[in-house]
Every structure is written in structure tokens, then in C-alpha cells.
N, C-alpha and C positions, 0 to 999 in steps of 0.2 A: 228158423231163418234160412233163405235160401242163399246161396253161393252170390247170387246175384244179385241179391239184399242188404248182403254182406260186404260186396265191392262197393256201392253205391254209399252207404252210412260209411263207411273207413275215407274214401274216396274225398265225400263232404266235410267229412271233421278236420283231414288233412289240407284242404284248400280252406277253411276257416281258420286252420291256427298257422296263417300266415304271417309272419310277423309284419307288423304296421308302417315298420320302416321301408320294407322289399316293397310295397302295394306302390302301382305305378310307376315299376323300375323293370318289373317285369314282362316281356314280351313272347315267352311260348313256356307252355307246363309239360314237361317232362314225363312219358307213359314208359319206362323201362321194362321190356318182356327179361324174364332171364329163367332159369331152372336153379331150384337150390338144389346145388348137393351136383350140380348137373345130372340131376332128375327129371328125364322128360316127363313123368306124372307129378313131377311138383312144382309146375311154374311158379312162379312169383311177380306181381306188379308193386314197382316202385315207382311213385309220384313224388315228382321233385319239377324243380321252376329254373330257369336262367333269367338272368338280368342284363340288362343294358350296360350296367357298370362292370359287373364282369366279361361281357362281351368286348367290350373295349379295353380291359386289361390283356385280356388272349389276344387280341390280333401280334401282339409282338410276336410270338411263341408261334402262331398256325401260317400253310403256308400261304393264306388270305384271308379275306372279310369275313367272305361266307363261310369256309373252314370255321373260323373263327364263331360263328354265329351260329350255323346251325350243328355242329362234330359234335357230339357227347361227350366227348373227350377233355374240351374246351368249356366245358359248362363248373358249376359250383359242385356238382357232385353231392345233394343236398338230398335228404332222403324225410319227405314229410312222413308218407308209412312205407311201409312194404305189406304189402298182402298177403298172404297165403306163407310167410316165414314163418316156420315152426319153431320159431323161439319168440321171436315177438308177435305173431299173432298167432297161436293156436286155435283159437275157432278158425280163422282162417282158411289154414291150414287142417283143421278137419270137414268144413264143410266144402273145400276143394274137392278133399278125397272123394265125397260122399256123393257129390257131384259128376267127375268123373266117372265114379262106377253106376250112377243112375243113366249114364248118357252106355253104358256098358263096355267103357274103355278101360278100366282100372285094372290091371295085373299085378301078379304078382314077379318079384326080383326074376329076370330071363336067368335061360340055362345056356350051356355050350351046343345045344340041338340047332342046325342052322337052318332049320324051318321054322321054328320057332323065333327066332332071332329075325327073320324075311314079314312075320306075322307082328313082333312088336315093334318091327319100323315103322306098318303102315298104319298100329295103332298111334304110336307115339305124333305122328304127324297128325293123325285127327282130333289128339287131345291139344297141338298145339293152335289145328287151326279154329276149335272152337274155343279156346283160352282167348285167340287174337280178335277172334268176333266179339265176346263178351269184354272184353277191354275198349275195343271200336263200340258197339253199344253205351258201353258207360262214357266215354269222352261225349259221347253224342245227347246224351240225357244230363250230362256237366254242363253243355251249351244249349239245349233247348230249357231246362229249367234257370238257366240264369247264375247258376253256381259258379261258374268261372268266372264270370264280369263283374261278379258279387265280392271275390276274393281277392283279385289282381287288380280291380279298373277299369277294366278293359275288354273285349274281346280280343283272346290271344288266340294262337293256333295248340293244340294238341298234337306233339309229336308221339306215332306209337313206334318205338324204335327197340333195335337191339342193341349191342355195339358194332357191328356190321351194318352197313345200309346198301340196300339193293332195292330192283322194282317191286318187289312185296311189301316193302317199306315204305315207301312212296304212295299205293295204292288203298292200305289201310288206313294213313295218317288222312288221304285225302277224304276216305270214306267217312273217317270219322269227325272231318270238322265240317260246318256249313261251308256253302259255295265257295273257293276262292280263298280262301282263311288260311291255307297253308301252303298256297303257291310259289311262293319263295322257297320254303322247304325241300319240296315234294323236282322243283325245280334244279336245285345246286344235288338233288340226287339221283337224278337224272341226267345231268350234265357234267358229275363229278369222275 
């Protein structure tokens, strides 16, 4: 099974074991980029959802709507899987690695050489930017096969975020939903 095989089937099981009550409450699904262990060779995606109902409890607490609405911060904090976590998912987590080093980016632990240290910055930035494409990819293939409308109700937007947001943020999330779908998003992060 390939890495990208592997997001896709975790990806579907976790927007199927939606519980029945959230369907129709929810209005964006959650793409959390993060590194476990802050391992830039070990990303991780976690898929999680916010609701309506939770969004209207946060407005007291954010210092607005949209805060409120789109901050990660402000969200359930609900973690259907996490991908690539070497404790809960270890194929995952192996066929990450396995991945990475077929793309020829996998290293091993850096030393104190600061050439060497100049050489795994500008790896670690290519394994994140093809981590981000392959996450944009799968939200993209959650909305053209119908997976996400299937699970929520709905067509919702796909945020692919960090806890940071910046215009990299912004231009993923857009990439990765059809036309227009995350323009409110993509918008308060731009203007925030």
C-alpha cells in the first residue's frame, strides 16, 4: 500500500465514523498539518470537523465571529485519526518514511556540521511541501468522489491549516476545495 493509499482509506473511515448526531451541524473538516515529536520527517494529518454549535459557543471567548468561526483554536479539537502517528497509526507511520525516502528526502538525525544543517533545511522544507500537496490532493479527491457530502450533508470547505495561518494557508485550503468553497476562510486570512 502506498502512502497515498494509506491517507485516502484512514482519511474515508474517519469521515464515516462520524457520529450521527454532528451530520448537519457541521460546516468545515478540519486538515491539521503538524510534525510529531517536531520531526520535520514525521509529519502528521489530523482530521477533525467544527460545528455550528460549537462555533456559537466560542464567539464569547474569540475576539469576533470569524475568529470564532474559522481560529483552530476555537474549534472542538476532535481528532477522528491522525495519520502518520507512531503510536496510533504505525503503518502510517512506516509507509510515511518509506515514502519520503522513495521521493529521496529521508535522513538521517542532523549533526552539529552547519553545512549539513543549511542541506536539511532545504530538505525538510521539501518533504513539508510535498506532505502539503499530498493532503491538498486527498481533500480534493474527499470532494470529487463525494466523501465529504456523504459524511457531513453537505459540502463543506476543507481547511488545510496549521496553528499559524498565513498566505500559504490560505492558498492550499483554496487549492484544495472546488471553486469558491472556502472563501470565507481563505478571506478572514487574508484580512486577519
Amino acid at each position: 500500500m502506498t502512502f497515498h493509499d494509506h491517507l485516502q482509506r484512514l482519511a474515508e473511515n474517519a469521515l464515516a465514523s462520524i457520529p450521527a448526531a454532528e451530520v448537519g451541524d457541521i460546516y468545515v473538516v478540519s486538515f491539521f498539518i503538524d510534525n510529531e515529536d517536531d520531526d520535520p520527517r514525521q509529519p502528521t494529518l489530523t482530521i477533525g470537523y467544527n460545528t455550528e454549535t460549537q462555533f456559537r459557543h466560542s464567539i464569547q471567548h474569540a475576539s469576533d465571529e470569524a475568529e470564532a468561526r474559522w481560529n483552530y483554536a476555537f474549534w472542538i479539537q476532535n481528532q477522528q485519526t491522525v495519520i502518520g502517528d507512531l503510536a496510533s497509526d504505525p503503518i502510517g507511520a512506516m509507509t510515511r518514511r518509506e515514502w519520503i525516502s522513495r521521493l529521496g528526502l529521508w535522513y538521517d538525525e542532523p549533526t552539529a556540521d552547519d553545512d549539513w544543517q543549511t542541506a536539511i533545511g532545504s530538505t525538510t522544507a521539501l518533504i513539508e511541501a510535498h506532505f502539503n500537496q499530498a493532503c491538498g490532493q486527498l481533500a480534493r479527491s474527499l470532494h470529487e468522489t463525494g466523501v465529504i457530502e456523504r459524511a457531513v450533508g453537505e459540502r463543506v470547505p476543507v481547511v488545510l491549516h496549521e496553528l499559524e495561518y498565513y498566505e500559504g494557508i490560505a492558498r492550499r485550503t483554496e487549492a484544495a476545495n472546488p471553486a469558491g468553497l472556502a472563501d470565507e476562510f481563505t478571506a478572514w486570512v487574508r484580512n486577519g
